[in-house]
C-alpha positions as CSV (number, residue, x, y, z in Angstrom):
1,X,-34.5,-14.8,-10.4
2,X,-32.1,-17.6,-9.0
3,X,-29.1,-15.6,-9.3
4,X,-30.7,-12.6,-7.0
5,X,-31.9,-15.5,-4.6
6,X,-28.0,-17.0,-5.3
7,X,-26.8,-13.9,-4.4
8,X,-29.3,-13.3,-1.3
9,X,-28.0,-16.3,-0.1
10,X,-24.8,-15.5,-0.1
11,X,-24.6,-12.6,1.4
12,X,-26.3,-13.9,4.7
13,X,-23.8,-16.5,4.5
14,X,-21.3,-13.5,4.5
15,X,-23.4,-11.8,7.5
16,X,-24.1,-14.7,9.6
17,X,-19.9,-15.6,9.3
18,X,-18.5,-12.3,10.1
19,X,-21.3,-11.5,13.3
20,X,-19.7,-14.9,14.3
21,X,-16.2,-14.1,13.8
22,X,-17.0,-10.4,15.9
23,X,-18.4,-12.8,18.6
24,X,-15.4,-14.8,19.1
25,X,-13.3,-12.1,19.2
26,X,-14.6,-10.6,22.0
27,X,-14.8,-13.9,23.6
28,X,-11.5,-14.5,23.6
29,X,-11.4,-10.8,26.1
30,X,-13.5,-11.7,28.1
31,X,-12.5,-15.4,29.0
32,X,-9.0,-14.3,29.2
33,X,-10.0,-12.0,31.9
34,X,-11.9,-14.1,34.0
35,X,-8.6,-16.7,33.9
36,X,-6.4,-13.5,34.8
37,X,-8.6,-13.1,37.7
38,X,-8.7,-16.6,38.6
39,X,-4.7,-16.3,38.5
40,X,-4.3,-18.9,35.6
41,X,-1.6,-16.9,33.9
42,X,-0.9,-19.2,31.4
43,X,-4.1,-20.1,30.1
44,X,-5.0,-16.2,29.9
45,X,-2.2,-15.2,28.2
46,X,-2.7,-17.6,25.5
47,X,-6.0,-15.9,25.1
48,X,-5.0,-12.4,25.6
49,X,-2.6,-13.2,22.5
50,X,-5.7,-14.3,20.2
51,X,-7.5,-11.9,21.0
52,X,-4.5,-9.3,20.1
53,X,-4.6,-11.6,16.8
54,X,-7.9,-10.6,15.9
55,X,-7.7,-7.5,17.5
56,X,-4.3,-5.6,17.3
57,X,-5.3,-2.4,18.9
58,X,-6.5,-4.1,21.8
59,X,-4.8,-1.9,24.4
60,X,-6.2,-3.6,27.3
61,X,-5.1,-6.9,26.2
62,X,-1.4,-5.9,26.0
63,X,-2.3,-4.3,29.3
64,X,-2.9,-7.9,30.9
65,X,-0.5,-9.2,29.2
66,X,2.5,-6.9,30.6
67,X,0.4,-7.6,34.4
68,X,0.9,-11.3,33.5
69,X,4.8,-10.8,32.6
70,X,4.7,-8.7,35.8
71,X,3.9,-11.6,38.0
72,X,6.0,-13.8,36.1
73,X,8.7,-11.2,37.0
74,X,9.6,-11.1,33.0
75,X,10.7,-7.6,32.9
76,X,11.8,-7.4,29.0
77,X,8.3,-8.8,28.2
78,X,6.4,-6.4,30.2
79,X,8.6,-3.6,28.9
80,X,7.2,-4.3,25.3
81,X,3.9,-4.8,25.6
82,X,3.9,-1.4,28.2
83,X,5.3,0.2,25.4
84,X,2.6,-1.6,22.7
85,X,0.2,-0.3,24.9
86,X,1.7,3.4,24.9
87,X,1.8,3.3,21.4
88,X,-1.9,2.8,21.0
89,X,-2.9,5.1,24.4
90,X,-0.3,7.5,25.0
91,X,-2.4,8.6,27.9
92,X,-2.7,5.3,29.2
93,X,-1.7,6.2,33.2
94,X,-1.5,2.7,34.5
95,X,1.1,1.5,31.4
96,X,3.0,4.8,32.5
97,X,2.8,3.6,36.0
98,X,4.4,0.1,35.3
99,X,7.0,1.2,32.8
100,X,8.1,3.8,35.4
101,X,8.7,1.0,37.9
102,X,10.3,-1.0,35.5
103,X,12.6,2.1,34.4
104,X,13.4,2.7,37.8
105,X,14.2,-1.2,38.8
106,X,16.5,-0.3,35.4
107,X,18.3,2.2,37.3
108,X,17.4,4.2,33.9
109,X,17.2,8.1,35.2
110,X,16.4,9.9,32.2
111,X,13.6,7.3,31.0
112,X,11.9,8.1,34.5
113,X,11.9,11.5,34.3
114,X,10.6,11.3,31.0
115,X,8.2,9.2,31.6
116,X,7.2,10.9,34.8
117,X,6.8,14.0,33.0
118,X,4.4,12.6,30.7
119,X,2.9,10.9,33.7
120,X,2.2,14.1,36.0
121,X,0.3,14.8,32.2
122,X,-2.0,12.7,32.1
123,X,-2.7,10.7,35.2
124,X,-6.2,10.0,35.9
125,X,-6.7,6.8,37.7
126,X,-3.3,6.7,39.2
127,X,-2.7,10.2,40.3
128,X,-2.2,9.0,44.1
129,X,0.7,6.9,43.0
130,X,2.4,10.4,41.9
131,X,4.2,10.7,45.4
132,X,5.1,6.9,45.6
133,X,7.2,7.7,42.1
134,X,8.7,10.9,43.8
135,X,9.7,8.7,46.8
136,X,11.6,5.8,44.6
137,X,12.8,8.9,41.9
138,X,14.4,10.5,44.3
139,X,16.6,7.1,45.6
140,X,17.8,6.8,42.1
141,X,18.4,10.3,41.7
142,X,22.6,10.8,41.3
């Protein structure tokens, strides 16, 4: 009898911990966010990163993130967590979007037109910014 109520114990010790661990995690989003849109970069990117932590397939968090590196006019940090975010979301428009830009401030023809390819693909949200693209593609074409 006391190791079943040992044991009943323990296991809402185990429930109660892990529903609190699941709450913090999506805290961490959430808070981040509302910094990000406050513009306190540095504060949200430290939460942006913990919630990665707990979360590494948190595709909108390296989404802020690279937005964050954007501002801070980090282009090799953007560039990796763009490509994070591909890696999770291949379809992911706006990452395309970003990593374009980047490739063509790169002067990097054939990683645009890749990309752009891919791009034309699967655009959803940022289907208008298709002739913007054309426009600076065709500057850097030789």
């Amino acid at each position: 009898m006391k190791i079943n109520f040992f044991l009943t114990k323990l296991f809402l010790i185990f429930l109660f911990l892990t529903s609190n661990a699941q709450a913090n995690k999506s805290n961490y989003f959430l808070e981040a966010k509302k910094l990000f849109e406050k513009k306190n970069f540095e504060k949200s990117k430290f939460l942006f990163e913990r919630d990665i932590v707990f979360n590494p397939k948190s595709e909108i968090s390296y989404l802020y993130l690279a937005k964050i590196f954007n501002k801070n006019e980090n282009d090799e940090e953007e560039e990796i967590n763009l490509n994070n975010v591909l890696l999770i979301n291949p379809k992911n428009d706006e990452a395309l979007y970003m990593l374009i830009l980047i490739k063509i401030k790169q002067s990097d023809y054939d990683g645009v037109e890749k990309l752009f390819k891919q791009f034309t693909l699967v655009c959803n949200k940022f289907c208008s910014k298709e002739n913007e693209i054309k426009n600076k593609f065709n500057k850097l074409t030789p």
